[in-house]
N, C-alpha and C positions, 0 to 999 in steps of 0.2 A: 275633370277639374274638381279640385276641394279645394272646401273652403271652411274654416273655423272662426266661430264667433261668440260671445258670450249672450245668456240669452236667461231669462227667471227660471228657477229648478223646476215649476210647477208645468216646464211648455210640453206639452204630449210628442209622443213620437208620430211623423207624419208622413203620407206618401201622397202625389199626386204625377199628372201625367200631362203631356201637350206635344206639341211641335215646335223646332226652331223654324226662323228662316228661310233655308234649305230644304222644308220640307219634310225631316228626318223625326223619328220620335225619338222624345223625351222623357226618362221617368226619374226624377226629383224625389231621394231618398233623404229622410234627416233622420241622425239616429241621435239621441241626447242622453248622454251621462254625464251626471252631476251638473258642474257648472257648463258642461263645455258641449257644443254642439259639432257633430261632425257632416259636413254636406256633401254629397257628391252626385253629378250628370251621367246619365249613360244616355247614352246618344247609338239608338239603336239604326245604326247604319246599314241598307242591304244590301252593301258588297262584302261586309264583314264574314258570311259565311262564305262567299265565293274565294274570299283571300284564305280563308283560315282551311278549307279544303288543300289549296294550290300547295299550303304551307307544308300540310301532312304527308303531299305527296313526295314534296321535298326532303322531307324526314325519313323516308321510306327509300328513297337513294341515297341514303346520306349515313358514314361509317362513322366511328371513332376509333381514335387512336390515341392509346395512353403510352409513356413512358420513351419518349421518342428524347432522343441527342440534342442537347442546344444548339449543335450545329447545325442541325437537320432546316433546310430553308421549301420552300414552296416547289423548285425545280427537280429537288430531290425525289419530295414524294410524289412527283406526277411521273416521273422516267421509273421509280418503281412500280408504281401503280401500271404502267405501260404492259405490265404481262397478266395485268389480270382485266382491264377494260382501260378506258378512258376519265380520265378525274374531270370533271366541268368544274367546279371551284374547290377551293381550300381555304380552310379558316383553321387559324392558330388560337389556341382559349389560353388567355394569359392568366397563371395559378398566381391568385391576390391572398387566397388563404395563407400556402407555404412560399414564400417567395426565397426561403433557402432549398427549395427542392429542384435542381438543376434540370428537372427532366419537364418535357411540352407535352402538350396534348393536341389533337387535331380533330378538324370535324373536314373530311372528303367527302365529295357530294359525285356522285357517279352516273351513268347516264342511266341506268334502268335499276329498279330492283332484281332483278337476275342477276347482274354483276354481284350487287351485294352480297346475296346469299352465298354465292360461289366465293367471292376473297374471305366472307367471315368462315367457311369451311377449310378453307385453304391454309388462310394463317393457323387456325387453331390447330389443323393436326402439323404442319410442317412450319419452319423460321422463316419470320418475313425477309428477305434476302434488298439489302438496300447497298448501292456501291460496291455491287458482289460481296458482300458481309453480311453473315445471319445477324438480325438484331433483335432485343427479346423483347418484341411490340406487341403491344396487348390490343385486340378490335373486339369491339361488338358493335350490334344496332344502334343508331340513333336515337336518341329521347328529344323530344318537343323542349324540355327543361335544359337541354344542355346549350341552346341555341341564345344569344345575347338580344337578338333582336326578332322579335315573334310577332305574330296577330294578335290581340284579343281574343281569348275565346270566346266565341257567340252564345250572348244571355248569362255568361257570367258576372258577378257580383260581387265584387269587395268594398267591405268597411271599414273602416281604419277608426279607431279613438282614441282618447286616451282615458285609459281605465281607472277609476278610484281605487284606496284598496277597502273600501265597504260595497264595493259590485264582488258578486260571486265569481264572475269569469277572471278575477285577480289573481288568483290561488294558481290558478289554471295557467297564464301567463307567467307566472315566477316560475314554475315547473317546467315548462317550456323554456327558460331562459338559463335555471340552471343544467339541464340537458342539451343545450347547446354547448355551453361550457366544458360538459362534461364529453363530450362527443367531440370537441376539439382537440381536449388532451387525450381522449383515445388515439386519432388519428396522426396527431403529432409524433407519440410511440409508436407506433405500430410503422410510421414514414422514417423512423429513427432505426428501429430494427428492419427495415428492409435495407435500408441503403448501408448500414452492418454489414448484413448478407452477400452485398452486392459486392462488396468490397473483400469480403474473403473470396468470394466468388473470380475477380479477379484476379488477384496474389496467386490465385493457384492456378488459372488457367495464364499466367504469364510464366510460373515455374514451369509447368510443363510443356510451353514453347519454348523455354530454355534449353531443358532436356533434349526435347526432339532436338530443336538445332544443335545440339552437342553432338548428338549421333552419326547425325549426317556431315558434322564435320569433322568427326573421326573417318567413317567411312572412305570419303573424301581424301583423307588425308594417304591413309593406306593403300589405296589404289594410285594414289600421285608419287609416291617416294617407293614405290615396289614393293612394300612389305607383301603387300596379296600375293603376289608373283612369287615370291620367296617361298611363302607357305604352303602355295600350291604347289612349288618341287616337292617341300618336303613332305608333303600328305599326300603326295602324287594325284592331285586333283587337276584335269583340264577346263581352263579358264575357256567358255566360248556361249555364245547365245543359247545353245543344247543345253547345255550343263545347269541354266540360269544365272550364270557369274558375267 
């Protein structure tokens, strides 16, 4: 819980400690810049470590998956997952950054860490194979940060204020603010020339399904209307499973 109030510039910064209700401790931080005070409770709860253990172990089963098909639904990735173990959940991370980037990400949660290790070896040297089609899906390990809905970490601490700009930690924060900016439009190019990429990458491997299918139906065609036959009189070649024709 926070809470903001206005309060004389001269009031000291204070910490003290207690119990609620329930029993649980209490440690009542005020941190005061300039006019404005910022409060917050931690409520040191002890199932908070038993949860936030249960969490990691979860994280420790649990894959990602980048650059996956919009079509790609929940049923898909568990009948693919079916040849490397068992999927227990899935979760889809919905990209609010680029929302013109057509491609999903996922967080598969698997029954052991062994499975893990073995599909992140899997995928990386060979194509993940989804709907019998290799697809170029990127995995690694899980992070704690990629998860929407976490524990607290036990006995951490954050302060939130709002900063003057006669506090020194000002400078610091504008810095921070223009390199996010600047770290946006990095990744904005760099999402621009990939799906560039991807796209000649396409164009070319559709010509050259074109090709193949042209061959094959020449082929085709030459073995239907007799030409082959024809040529084998005159090159006196015998047409038969021996011969390979």
């Amino acid at each position: 819980m926070v809470a903001k109030t206005t309060i004389p510039k001269n009031l000291e910064r204070k910490t003290s400690a207690g119990r609620n209700e329930m029993g649980n401790d209490i440690h009542f931080v005020a941190s005061v810049i300039g006019p404005l005070i910022s409060v917050k409770l931690f409520y040191m709860d002890p199932a908070a470590g038993t949860d936030y253990a249960a969490f990691q172990k979860r994280v420790k089963r649990t894959v990602y998956l980048d650059n996956l098909s919009p079509q790609v639904t929940e049923a898909v990735i568990r009948t693919a997952f079916d040849q490397f173990g068992k999927a227990t959940s899935i979760q889809f991370i919905p990209n609010y950054l680029e929302p013109k980037n057509p491609a999903r990400c996922a967080l598969v949660e698997l029954q052991d860490e062994h499975q893990v290790t073995s599909v992140i070896e899997m995928l990386t040297n060979y194509p993940f194979m989804m709907a019998g089609m290799p697809r170029p899906v990127r995995i690694c390990a899980a992070e704690a940060e990629m998860f929407a809905e976490r524990p607290v970490t036990p006995g951490r601490r954050i302060q939130l204020y709002w900063a003057d700009p006669k506090d020194p930690e000002f400078a610091v924060a504008q810095k921070f603010k223009r390199l996010a900016k600047q770290h946006s439009a990095e990744a904005a190019h760099v999402l621009k020339h990939q799906l560039e990429e991807e796209e000649k990458l396409s164009k070319q491997q559709a010509e050259t399904l074109k090709a193949i299918h042209r061959k094959y139906d020449t082929v085709e065609t030459v073995l239907r209307d007799g030409t082959c036959n024809r040529l084998a009189r005159y090159y006196k070649v015998e047409l038969n499973e021996s011969s390979g024709f």
